[in-house]
C-alpha positions, 0 to 999 in steps of 0.5 A: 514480464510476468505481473509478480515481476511488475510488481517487484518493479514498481517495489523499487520505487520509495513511493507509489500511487496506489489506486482504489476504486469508489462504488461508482467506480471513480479511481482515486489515488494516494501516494504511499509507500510500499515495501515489497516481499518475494511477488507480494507487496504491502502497504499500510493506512488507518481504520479511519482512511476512505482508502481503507474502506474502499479496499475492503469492499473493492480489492482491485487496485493498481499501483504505479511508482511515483513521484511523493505527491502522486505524480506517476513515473511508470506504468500501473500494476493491476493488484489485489489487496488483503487485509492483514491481520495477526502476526501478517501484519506484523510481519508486513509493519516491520517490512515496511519500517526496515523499509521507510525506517524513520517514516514508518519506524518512529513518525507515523506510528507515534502519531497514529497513537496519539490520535487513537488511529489503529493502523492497519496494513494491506497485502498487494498481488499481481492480478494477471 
């Protein structure tokens, strides 16, 4: 199976474990949902989020179907993250609330507002 596949394959699943790595190089995980496009995949957080500052200063995550408390089901993907902006981004949010519609159509964004959290959306590929 080629890596893009893999991640197709961990796609289908409504929540994965996403991966990111502190400085020290300690994995943490967080369950989030994902929506997949072609061989890339995205997902989204906050501006205020570790995991967001950890993807920025280290791309190299991996992502594993899971169960919506972060409990694995299947083997992880080894992934490069990108920070998205601009009309990606918007792209990559209406990906992901066709997706997750009422979650991540309606719940997280109003909420996100009224907490003066900017939302930020992160493009996934297969690392080989």
């Amino acid at each position: 199976m080629t890596t893009a596949t893999e991640l197709i394959r961990v796609g289908r699943a409504d929540t994965v474990l996403l991966v990111s790595f502190r400085r020290d190089g300690t994995p943490v995980g967080t369950p989030v949902n994902i929506a997949v496009d072609g061989d890339r995949a995205f997902v989204r957080t906050y501006d205020r989020a570790w995991k967001f500052k950890r993807m920025c200063r280290d791309p190299h995550v991996t992502v594993a179907p899971s169960t919506f408390r972060g409990m694995p089901l299947g083997p992880a993907v080894h992934a490069r993250a990108r920070l998205l902006e601009g009309a990606e981004a918007a792209r990559a949010a209406r990906l992901i609330a066709d997706r997750h519609p009422i979650l991540h159509g309606v719940v997280v964004p109003a909420y996100r507002r009224l907490r003066g959290f900017r939302t930020v959306h992160f493009e996934l590929t297969a690392m080989p």
